[in-house]
C-alpha positions in Angstrom: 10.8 -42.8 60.2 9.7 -46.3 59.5 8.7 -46.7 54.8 5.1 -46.6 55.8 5.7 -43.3 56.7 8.4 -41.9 54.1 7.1 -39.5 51.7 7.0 -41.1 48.5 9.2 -39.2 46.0 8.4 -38.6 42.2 7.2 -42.1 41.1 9.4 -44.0 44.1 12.2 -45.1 42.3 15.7 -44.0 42.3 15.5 -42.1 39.3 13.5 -40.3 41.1 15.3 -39.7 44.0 18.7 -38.7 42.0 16.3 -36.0 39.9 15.3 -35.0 43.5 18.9 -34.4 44.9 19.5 -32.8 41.1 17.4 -30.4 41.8 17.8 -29.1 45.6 21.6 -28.9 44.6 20.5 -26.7 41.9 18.2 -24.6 43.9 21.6 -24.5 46.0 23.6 -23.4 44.0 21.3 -20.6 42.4 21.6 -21.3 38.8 18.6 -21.4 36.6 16.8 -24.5 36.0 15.1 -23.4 33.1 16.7 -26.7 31.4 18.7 -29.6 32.9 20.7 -31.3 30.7 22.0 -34.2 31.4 24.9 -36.2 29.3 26.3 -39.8 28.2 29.6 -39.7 26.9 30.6 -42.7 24.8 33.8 -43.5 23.5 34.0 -44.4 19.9 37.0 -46.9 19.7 34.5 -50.0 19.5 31.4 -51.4 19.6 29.0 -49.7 21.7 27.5 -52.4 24.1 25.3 -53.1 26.7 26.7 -51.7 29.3 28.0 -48.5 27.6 24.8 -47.8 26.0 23.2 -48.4 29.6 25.1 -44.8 30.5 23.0 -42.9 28.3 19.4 -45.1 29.3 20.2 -44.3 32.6 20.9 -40.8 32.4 17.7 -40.6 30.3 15.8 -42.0 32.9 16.7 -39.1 35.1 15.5 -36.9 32.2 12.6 -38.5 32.3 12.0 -38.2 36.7 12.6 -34.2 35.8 10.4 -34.5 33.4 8.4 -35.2 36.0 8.5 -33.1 38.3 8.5 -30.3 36.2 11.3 -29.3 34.8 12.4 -29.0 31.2 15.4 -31.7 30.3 17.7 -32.7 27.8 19.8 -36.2 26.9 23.0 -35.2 25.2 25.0 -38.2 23.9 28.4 -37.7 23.3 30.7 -40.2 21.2 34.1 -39.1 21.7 35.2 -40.0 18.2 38.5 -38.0 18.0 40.1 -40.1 20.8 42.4 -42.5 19.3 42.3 -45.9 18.3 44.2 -48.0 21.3 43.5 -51.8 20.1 42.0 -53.4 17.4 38.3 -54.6 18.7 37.8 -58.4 19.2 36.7 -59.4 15.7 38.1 -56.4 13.9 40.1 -56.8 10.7 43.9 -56.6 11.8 44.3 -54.0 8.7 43.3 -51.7 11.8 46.7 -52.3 13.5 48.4 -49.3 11.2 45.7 -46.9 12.3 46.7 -47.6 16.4 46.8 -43.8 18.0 45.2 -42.6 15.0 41.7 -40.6 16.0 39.0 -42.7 15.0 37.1 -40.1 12.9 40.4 -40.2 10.6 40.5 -43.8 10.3 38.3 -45.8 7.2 35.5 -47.4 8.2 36.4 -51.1 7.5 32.8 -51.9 7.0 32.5 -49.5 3.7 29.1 -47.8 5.0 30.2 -45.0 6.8 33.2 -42.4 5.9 34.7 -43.1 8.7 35.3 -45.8 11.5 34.5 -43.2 14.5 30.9 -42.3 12.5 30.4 -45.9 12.1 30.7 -46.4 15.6 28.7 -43.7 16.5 25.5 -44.8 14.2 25.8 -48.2 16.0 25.1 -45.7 19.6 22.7 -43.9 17.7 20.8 -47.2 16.1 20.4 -48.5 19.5 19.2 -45.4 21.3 16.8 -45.1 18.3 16.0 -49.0 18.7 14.9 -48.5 22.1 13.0 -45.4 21.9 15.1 -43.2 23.6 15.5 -39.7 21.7 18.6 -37.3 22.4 20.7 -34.6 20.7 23.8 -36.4 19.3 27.1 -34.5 19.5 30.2 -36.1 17.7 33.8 -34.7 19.5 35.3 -34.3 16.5 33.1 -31.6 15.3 32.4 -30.0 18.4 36.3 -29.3 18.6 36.1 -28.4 15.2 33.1 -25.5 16.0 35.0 -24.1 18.6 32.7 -24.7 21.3 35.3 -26.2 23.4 38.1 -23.2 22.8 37.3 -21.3 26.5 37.1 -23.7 28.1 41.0 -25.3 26.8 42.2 -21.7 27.0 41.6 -21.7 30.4 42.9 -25.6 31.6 46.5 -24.7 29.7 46.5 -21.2 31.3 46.2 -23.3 34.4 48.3 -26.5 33.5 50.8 -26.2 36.1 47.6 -26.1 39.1 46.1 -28.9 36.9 49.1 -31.3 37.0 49.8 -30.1 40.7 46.0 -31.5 41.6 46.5 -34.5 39.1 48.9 -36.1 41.6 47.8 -34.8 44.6 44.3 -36.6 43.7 45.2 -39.4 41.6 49.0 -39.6 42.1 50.0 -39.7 38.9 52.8 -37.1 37.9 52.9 -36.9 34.5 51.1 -34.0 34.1 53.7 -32.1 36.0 55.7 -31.8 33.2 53.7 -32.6 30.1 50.7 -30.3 29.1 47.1 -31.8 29.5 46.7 -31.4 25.5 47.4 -33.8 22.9 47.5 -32.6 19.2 47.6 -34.4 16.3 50.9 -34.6 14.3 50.8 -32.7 11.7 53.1 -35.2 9.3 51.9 -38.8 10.6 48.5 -38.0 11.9 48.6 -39.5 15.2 47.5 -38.5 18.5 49.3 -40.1 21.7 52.8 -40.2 20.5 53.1 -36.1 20.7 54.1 -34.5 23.8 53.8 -31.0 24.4 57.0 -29.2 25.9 55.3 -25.5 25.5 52.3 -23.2 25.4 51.8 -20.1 24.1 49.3 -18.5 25.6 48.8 -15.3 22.9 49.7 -17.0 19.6 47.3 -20.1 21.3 49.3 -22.8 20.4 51.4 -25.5 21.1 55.0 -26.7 20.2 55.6 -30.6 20.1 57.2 -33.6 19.1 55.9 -36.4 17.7 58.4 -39.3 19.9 56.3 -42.3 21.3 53.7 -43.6 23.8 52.0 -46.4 25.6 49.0 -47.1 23.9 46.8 -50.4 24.8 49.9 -52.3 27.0 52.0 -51.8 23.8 54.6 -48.6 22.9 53.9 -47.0 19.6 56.5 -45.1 18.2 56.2 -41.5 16.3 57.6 -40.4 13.6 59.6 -37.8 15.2 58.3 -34.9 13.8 58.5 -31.6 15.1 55.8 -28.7 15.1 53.2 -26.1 16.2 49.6 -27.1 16.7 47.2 -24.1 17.3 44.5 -25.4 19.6 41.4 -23.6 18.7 41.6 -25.1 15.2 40.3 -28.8 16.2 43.4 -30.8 15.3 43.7 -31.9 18.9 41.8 -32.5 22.2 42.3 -32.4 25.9 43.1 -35.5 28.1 40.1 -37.3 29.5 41.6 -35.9 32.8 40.5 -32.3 31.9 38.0 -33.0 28.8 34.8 -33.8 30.8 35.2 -30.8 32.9 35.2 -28.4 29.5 32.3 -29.9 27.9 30.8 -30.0 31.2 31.1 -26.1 31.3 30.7 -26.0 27.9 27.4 -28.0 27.4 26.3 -26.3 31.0 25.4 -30.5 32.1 23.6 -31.0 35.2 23.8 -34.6 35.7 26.0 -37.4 34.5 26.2 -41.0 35.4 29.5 -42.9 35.4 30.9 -46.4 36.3 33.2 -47.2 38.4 35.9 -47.5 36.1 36.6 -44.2 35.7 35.5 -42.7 39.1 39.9 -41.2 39.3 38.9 -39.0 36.2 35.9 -37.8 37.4 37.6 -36.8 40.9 39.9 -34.5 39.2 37.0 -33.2 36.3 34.8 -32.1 39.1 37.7 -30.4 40.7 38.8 -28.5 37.4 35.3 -27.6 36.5 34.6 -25.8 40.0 38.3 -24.9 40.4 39.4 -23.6 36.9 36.3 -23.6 34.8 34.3 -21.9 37.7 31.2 -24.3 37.0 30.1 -26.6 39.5 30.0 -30.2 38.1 27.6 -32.3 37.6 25.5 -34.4 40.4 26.7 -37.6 39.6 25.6 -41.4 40.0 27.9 -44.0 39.9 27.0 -47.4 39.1 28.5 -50.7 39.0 30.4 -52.6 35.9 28.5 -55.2 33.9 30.4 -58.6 34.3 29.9 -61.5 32.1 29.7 -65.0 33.4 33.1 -65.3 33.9 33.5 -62.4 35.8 35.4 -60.4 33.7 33.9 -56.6 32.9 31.8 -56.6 29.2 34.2 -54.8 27.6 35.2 -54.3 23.4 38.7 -54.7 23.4 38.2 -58.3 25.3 35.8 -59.3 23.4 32.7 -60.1 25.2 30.6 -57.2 24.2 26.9 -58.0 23.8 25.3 -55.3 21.9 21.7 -53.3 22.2 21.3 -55.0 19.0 22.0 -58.7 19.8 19.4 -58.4 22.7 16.8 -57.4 20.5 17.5 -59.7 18.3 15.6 -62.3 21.1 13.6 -59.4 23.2 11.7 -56.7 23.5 12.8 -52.9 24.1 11.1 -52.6 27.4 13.1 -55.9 29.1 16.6 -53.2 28.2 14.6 -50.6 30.0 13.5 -52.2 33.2 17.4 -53.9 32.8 19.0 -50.6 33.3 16.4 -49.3 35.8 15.2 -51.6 38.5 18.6 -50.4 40.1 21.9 -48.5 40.1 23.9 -50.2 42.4 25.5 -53.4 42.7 27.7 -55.4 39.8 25.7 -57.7 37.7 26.4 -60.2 35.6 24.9 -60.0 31.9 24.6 -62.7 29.2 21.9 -63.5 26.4 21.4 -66.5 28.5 19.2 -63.7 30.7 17.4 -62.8 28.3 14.4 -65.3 29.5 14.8 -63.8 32.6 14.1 -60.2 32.3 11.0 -60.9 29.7 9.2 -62.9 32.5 10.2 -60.0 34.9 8.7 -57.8 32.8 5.6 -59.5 32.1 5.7 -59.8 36.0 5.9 -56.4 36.8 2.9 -55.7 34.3 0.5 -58.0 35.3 1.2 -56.3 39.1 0.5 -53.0 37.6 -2.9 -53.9 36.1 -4.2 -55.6 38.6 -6.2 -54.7 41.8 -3.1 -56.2 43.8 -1.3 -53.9 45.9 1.9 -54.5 47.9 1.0 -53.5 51.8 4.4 -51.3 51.7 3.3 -48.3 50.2 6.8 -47.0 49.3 7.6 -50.6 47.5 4.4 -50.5 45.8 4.6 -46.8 44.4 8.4 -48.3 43.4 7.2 -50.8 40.8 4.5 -48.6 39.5 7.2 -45.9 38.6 9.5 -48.9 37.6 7.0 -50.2 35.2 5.8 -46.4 34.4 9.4 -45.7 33.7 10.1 -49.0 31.7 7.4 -48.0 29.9 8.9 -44.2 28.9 5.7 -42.9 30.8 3.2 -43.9 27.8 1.7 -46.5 30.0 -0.6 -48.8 27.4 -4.9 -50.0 28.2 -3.8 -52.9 28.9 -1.5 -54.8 29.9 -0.1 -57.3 26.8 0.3 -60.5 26.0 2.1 -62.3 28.5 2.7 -66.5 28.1 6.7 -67.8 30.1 9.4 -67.0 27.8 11.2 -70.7 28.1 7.7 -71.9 27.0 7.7 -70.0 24.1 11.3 -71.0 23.6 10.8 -74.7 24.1 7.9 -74.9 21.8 9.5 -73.5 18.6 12.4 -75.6 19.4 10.6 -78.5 18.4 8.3 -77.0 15.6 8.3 -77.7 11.9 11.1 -75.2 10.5 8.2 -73.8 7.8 6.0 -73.4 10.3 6.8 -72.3 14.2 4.4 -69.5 14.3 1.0 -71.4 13.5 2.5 -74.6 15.5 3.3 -72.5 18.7 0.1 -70.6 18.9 -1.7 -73.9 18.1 0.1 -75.4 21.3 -1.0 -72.4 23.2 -4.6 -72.5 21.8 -4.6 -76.1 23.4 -3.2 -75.3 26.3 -5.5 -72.3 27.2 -3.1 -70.0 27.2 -3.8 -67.8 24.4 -7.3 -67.5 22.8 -5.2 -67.0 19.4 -2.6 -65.4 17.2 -2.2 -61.8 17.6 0.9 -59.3 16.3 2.4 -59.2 19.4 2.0 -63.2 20.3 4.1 -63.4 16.8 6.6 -61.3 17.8 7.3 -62.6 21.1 7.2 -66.2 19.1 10.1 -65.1 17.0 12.2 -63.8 19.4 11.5 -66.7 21.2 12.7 -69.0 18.3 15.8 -67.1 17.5 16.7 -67.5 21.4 15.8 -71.2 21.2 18.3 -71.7 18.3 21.6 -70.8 20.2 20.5 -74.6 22.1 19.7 -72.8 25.5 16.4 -73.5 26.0 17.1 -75.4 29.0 16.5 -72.8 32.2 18.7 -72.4 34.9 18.7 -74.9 38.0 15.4 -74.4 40.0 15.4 -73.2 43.7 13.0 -77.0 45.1 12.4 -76.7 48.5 13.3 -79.9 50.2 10.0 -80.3 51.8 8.8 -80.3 48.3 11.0 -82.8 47.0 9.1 -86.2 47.8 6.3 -84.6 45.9 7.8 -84.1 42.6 9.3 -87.6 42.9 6.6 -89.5 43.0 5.2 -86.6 40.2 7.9 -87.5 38.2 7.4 -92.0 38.6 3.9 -91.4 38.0 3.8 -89.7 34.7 6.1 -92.0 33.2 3.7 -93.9 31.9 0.7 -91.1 31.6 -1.3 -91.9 28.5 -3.5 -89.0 28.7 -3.8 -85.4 29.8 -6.0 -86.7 32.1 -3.5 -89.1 34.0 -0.9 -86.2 33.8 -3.4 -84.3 36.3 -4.4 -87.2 38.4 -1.0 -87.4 38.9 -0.5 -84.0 40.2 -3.2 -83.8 42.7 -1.8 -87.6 44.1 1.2 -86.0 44.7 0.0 -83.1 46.5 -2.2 -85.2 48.2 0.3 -87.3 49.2 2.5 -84.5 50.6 -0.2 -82.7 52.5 0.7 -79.6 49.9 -1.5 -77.3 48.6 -1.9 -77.1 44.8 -0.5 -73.0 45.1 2.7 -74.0 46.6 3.0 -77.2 44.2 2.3 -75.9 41.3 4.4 -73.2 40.7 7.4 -74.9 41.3 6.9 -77.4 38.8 6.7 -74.8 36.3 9.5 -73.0 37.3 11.3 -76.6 36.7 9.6 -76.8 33.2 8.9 -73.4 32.0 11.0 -71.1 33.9 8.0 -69.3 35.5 6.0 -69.7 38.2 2.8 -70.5 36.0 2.0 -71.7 32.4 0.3 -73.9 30.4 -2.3 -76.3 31.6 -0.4 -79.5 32.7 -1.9 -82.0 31.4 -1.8 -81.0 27.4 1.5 -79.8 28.1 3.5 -83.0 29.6 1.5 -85.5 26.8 2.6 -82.5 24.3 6.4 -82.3 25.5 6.6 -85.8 26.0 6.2 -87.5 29.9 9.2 -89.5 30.1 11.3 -85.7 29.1 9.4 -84.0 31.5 9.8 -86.7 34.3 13.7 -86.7 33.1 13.5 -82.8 34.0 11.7 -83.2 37.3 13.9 -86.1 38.2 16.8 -83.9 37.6 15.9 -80.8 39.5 15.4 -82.7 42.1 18.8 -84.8 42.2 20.5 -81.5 41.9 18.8 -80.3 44.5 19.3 -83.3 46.7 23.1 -83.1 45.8 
């Protein structure tokens, strides 16, 4: 079956196609679909970033494609904030150090706003979620083991513990939990959580007997403090192993659908088997995506230190470039920086303009693909109109060089001039001071263009010529020499020069913009793009 003739799913994108698959396996498996939650589980050690916080837009985005089609839905965003502390953050006071294996809802926030360092974490997840528009339930761990919800469900995994640890290392290899209970408490006379190991259970009394001795936490060995004791584990004041712990609030929570990354794809093997196995609920339908990388390489992580948050990105965009970020696709590793910010704007603005136009891609499926993008992007409260739209690095460029008391009126000025915008409106003077608090980290300067080498004469001899432009006038002249020159037309010249300048395949009006930016700097930029081409 060639695209042309697929049948177009939902709104064609593959948020649409996992709520699809959701669904049949539901139908399936007979249960009700009266409501489909679906879950993000965070942990609550550190910061929650960009890529952690992507778990629960994703999954929300499914919520949204069974919306859809249908179906009631649910987002349930877990923290998991009594897991212990295993390193002190990047940028965290070392004071932390003495709270190592200590759960974070029992360690002092070090900020002073919050009783706690796991809540403060967890109103950072909430803040951003709330930032972008996103609404959930919130569930903290600590107090859902402290309700009992969780109390079948780890009933059942230590009646089982010897089948668990037998299917631990026959799926993962590891064969720890052969002879050590899937169950950590906390010690009763230090207050820590790794360092105890469980030699016994007691299945009628429901509790278990350990000793507080030591553990590798974080590539470093923490030592306990020996103690001794009985932990009864319906009274909160311990947790399951992450190897066992989805799989109970899986059951628990009755969760249809989880995303997860890659990183932890061993755990969910041997969750999915519990909950079918031991639990007797099938596990969620899954989708697994790819790590966020930074430039480097490395995966954005807290404890190495190059987190960027939900809240640094706003800080120079809008909530609708971390939407279509998280879902114009699943798979794939990406790298992520505030450098992209630029970027994803323009795509957006991109993706609007196709929407509200009479354009439409010939391929039918791609075309019903960036409608449900944008529809999606836009949380299915699809505006008029589409908004104000001028290139990113424009706006960037221009309040780089604007009087400090006065970047708004001097940008929109420019842009009056340059027939870009008619004049100031709200949303122009947003985008103008996100634009300026970009500009002011000194990256204004866009990444290297893609110049076609038939095109590089051209811009050349663009470039000598404007050197010594004296008005708007010459600037143009100039241009249409060039493409006359070449034998180009002015739709294939154009755009490329502004991609060089602006970082967008259109812009201002030339003319006003070289005599306004400067024509020996712009020449300079032409002049450079195309050496680095040429190299």
């Amino acid at each position: 079956m060639s695209s042309q003739d697929a049948k177009v799913i939902g709104r064609g994108t593959w948020l649409d196609r996992v709520a699809s698959e959701l669904l049949g396996r539901e139908r399936a498996l007979g249960r009700s679909t009266s409501l489909l939650r679906v879950e993000s589980g965070l942990g609550a050690s550190g910061i929650p970033h960009i890529g952690s916080v992507g778990d629960a837009i994703r999954s929300y985005g499914v919520k949204l494609a069974l919306e859809n089609l249908g179906y009631k839905s649910e987002l349930i965003a877990y923290s998991d904030d009594l897991d212990g502390l295993r390193k002190v953050p990047s940028g965290f006071p070392d004071s932390l150090k003495e709270y190592i294996a200590h759960p974070v809802t029992r360690i002092p926030d070090p900020f002073g706003c919050h009783k706690s360092y796991g809540e403060h974490m967890g109103s950072l997840l909430r803040a951003a979620l709330d930032d972008l528009d996103i609404p959930y339930t919130f569930m903290s761990g600590a107090e859902v083991y402290k309700s009992g919800l969780l109390n079948p469900q780890i009933k059942k995994i230590l009646d089982n513990a010897a089948l668990v640890g037998k299917m631990i290392k026959e799926l993962t290899g590891q064969e720890k939990y052969e002879t050590v209970l899937p169950y950590t408490p906390i010690c009763q006379n230090c207050g820590r959580l790794y360092t105890t190991v469980v030699s016994s259970y007691d299945p009628v009394a429901l509790t278990v007997h350990y000793k507080c001795d030591s553990a590798e936490v974080g590539h470093s060995v923490v030592k306990g403090c020996g103690h001794e004791g009985d932990r009864k584990v319906t009274e909160g004041e311990g947790k399951l192993i992450w190897k066992s712990e989805f799989a109970a609030r899986w059951a628990a929570l009755d969760i249809r659908f989880e995303a997860y990354g890659k990183d932890i794809a061993e755990s969910v093997k041997i969750n999915d088997w519990i909950s079918e196995h031991v639990l007797s609920h099938p596990p969620p339908y899954h989708a697994r995506y790819e790590m966020f990388e930074d430039k480097s390489g490395r995966k954005v992580s807290k404890s190495v230190g190059n987190v960027i948050t939900i809240q640094d990105w706003l800080t120079y965009a809008s909530p609708e470039s971390v939407r279509l970020l998280m879902f114009k696709r699943i798979v794939g590793a990406r790298s992520i920086s505030v450098d992209d910010v630029p970027v994803y704007m323009d795509e957006f603005d991109e993706l609007e303009d196709h929407y509200f136009s009479k354009k439409k891609d010939p391929n039918a499926m791609k075309e019903a693909r960036l409608r449900g993008l944008y529809e999606y992007t836009m949380l299915l409260c699809v505006p008029e109109k589409a908004g104000v739209h001028v290139p990113y690095r424009l706006l960037a460029e221009l309040a780089s060089t604007a009087p400090a008391n006065a970047v708004e009126d001097f940008v929109t000025k420019r842009l009056v001039a340059y027939s870009v915008v008619k004049g100031p409106t709200p949303e122009l003077l947003t985008r103008i001071g996100w634009a300026a608090a970009w500009a002011k980290r000194g990256l204004v300067q866009g990444p290297p263009a893609d110049v076609p080498s038939e095109m590089l004469p051209a811009l050349l001899a663009f470039a000598t010529s404007i050197k010594g432009a004296k008005s708007a006038d010459d600037v143009q002249e100039a241009a249409f020499a060039a493409i006359r020159g070449s034998n180009m037309a002015p739709g294939e010249f154009f755009p490329v020069v502004y991609g060089i300048l602006v970082g967008a395949p259109k812009g201002p009006r030339l003319g006003p913009y070289v005599m306004d930016a400067g024509p020996s700097i712009v020449a300079e930029k032409l002049e450079k793009a195309v050496s680095g081409t040429a190299d």
